[in-house]
N, C-alpha and C positions, 0 to 999 in steps of 0.2 A: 350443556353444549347444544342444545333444543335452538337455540338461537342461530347460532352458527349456519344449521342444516337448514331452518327457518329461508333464512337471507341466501346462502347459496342452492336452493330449490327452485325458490319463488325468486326475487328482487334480483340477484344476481343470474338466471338463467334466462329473465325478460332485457334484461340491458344491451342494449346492443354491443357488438365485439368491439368499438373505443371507445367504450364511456368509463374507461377510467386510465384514459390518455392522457388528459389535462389534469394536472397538480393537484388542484384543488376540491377536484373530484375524489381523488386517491384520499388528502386528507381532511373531506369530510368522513366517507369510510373508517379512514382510521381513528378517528374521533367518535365516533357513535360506538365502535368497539372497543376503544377504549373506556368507554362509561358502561360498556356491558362487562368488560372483563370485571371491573372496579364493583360492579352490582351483584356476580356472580359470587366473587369472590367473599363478599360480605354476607350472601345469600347461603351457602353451603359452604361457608365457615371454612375455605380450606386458601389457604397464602397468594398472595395477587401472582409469585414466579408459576406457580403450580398452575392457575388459569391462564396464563399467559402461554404456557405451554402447549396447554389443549388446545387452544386460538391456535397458535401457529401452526401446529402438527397439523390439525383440520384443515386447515387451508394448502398447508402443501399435501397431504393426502390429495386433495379433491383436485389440485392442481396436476399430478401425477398419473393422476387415474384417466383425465381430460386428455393427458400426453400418450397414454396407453392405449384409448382406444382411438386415438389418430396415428397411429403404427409408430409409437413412440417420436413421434415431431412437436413439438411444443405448438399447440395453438397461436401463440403468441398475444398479440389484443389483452381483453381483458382477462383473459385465462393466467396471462404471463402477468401482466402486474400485480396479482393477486399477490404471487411473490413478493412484490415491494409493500404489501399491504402488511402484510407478516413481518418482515423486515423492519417495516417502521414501529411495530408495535414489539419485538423484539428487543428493538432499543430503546423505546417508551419505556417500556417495564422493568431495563436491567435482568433480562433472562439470562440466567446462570446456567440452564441445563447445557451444555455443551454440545452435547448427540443434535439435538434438536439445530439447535444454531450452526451445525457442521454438515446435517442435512442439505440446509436451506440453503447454504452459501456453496454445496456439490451442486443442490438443481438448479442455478444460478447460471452455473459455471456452464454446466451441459446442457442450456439452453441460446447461451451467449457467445461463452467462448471468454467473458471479460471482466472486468466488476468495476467498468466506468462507473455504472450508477452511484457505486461506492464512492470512488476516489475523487471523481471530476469537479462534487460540489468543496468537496472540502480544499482542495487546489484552487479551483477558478470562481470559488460562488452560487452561490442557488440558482441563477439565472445564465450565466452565462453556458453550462452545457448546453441549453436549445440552442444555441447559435452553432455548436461545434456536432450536436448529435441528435438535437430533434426534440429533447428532454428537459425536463426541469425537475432539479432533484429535490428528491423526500422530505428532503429536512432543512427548517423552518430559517436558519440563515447557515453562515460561514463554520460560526461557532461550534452549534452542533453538528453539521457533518463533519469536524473536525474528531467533535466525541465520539462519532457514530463507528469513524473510521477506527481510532481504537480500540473501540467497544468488538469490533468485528475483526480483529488484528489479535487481540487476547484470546477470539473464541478459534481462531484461525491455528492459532501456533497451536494453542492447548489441543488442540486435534490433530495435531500434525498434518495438519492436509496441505497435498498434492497435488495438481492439475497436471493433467496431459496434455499436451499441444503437437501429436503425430509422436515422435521419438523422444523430445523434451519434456520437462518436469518443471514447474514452476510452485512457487509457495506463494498464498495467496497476496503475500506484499509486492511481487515481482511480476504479476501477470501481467502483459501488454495490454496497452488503454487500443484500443481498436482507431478512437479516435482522433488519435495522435500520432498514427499512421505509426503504431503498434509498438510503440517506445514504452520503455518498464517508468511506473509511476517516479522513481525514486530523479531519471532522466527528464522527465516534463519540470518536478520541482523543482531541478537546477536551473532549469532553462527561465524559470519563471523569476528564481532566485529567492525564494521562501526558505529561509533558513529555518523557522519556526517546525513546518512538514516536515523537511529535511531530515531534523534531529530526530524525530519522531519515526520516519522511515528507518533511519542508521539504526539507531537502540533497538527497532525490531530484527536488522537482522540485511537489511535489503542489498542486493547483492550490487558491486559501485558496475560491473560491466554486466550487460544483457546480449543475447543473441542476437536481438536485432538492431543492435547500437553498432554503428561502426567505427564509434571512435571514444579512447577513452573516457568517462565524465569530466575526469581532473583535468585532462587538456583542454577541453574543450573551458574551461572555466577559466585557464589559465590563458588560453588562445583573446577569450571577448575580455580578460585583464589587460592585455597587452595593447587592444584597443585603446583603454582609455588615457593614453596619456598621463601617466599617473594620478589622476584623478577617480580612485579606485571607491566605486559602488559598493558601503557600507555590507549591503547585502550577500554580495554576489562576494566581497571577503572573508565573511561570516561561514557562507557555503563552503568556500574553499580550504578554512579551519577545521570544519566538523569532518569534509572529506578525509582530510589526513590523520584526522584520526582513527577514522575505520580500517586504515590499511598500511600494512607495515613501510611501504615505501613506492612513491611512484611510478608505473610502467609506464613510458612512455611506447609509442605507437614507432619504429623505428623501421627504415625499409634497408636494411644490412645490405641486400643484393646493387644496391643502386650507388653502394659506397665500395663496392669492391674494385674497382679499378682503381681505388687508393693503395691499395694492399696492405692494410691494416694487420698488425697480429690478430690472432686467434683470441687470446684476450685484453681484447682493445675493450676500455670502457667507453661503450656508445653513448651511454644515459647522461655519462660526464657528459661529453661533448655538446649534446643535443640540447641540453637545459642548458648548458654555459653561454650555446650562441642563438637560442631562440628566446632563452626566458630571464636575459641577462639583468635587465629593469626589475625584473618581479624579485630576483635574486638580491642583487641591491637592496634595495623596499623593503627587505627581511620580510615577504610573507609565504616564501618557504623556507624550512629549515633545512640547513646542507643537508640533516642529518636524513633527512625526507623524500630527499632529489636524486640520491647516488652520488653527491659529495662528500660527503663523511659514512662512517661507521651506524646505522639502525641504532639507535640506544637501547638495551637490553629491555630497558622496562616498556618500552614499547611494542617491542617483539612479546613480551610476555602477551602484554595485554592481546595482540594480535590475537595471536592461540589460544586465549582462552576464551574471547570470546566464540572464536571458528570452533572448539569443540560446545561451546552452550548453543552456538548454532547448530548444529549437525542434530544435534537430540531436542532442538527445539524448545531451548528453555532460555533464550532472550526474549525481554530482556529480564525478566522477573529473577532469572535463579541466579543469576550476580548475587544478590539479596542472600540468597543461603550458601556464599563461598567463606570460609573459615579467614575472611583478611577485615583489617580495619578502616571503619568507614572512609577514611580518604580516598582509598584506593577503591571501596564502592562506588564514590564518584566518575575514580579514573576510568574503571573498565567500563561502566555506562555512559562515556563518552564527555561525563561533564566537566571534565578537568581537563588540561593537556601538560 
């Protein structure tokens, strides 16, 4: 680890506070220690996870200690990407230690508040975050931050962690992008219409409403369907099949109070009404099921599936412990969403 203290004594403590603002800078860094980990590891005979570890752990040490004696404020500048320097070499390496990777993704969190870094490249592309937050993400194109994102999604659940945000509790798939004027990732990828993301959100776990969403996702998908003149966006129909399968049955957003001078019973079905006379085309079109809408009866095996995943969520074993439920592969499909 001689190396490590080497570079952050000397080379990293002459650098000036942005000099590893620009991408390229970051991964050159992470490319020099990448050939150090790969040297190390071959040098004292012990597994590239296990050097990979001491990297990371040393760099957020030294990152923490930087936040400690500035009265616990994150320097930010180069003190703070060092973070992503870790990060990327975390996922270079396939580090398995989980503590470590649970660590890094709490100092993250408690310096940020977000894990745009994360999600923004693998949504919108390596390039386009600078235009939305000033940044250009870690990893190398679309693809890998796609892997990254799961890669940091497995280490996320398997630790069960939590974020606070004041009185709320967020899990690391459902944090607010700050720079999407604080909408949960799983809301941007609808809007984008990434059905690909999408799935990969649901199977984790990602919750369909958020605190700072004001309106359902499914309506909202269903609202820009109705736009198109039935000339329905591949995509954005794709989204709207995965939706339904994550939740037993539609809520629509309904305002009761503004229909009371109808004088409705007490159990008036609202949801009929509201899907009958807003989403009557989409109904037609068959790309809801009554059974989906509050026209028919939930179908049982639906409901099942609902609840089991809601209890592998809650203990935080989506999507993996599907895998070890006592049913037959078909139904491994179903409940991981790839069947309907």
């Amino acid at each position: 680890m001689d190396a490590v203290n080497l570079y952050l004594n000397k080379e990293f403590s002459d650098m000036k506070r942005d000099g590893l603002n620009v991408r390229f800078k970051r991964m050159e860094l992470v490319e020099y220690f990448n050939g150090v980990i790969a040297d190390c590891s071959k040098g004292q005979s012990k597994s590239d996870n296990a050097t990979c570890k001491s990297f990371v752990s040393r760099f957020l040490s030294y990152h923490n200690r930087c936040k400690s004696k500035n009265g616990d404020v994150c320097l930010m500048g180069k003190y703070h990407n060092l973070l992503y320097i870790a990060v990327k070499l975390a996922f270079d390496w396939s580090l398995q230690d989980n503590a470590t990777v649970a660590g890094l993704l709490n100092e993250l969190y408690a310096c940020e508040g977000t894990f745009e870094r994360i999600f923004l490249g693998a949504i919108f592309g390596t390039s386009a975050p600078h235009f939305l937050a000033g940044w250009k993400s870690d990893f190398k194109d679309r693809e890998e931050n796609v892997h990254a994102l799961v890669f940091f999604l497995n280490h996320a659940t398997n630790a069960c962690l939590e974020f606070k945000d004041g009185s709320k509790s967020y899990r690391f798939i459902d944090v607010p992008l700050e720079s999407c004027e604080k909408a949960s990732p799983l809301r941007v990828v609808i809007q984008m219409g990434m059905s690909e993301i999408l799935m990969i959100l649901l199977r984790f776990g990602a919750r369909i409403t958020s605190d700072h969403d004001s309106t359902n996702p499914i309506e909202s998908i269903l609202d820009r369907l109705m736009e198109c003149n039935r000339q329905y966006p591949y995509e954005l129909v794709t989204c709207l099949k995965l939706m339904l399968r994550a939740v037993p049955v539609i809520c629509f957003n309904i305002d009761k109070a503004a229909l009371r001078h109808l004088e409705l019973p007490e159990d008036y079905n609202y949801q009929r009404q509201h899907v009958l006379e807003k989403y009557g085309d989409i109904l037609e079109d068959h790309l809801i099921p009554a059974s989906r809408c509050g026209l028919k009866p939930v179908k049982l095996k639906h409901l099942c599936r609902c609840t089991i995943r809601q209890v592998l969520w809650e203990n935080f074993k989506l999507p993996y412990g599907i895998k070890n439920l006592p049913v037959p592969p078909s139904l491994i499909e179903y409940l991981d969403l790839g069947a309907d």
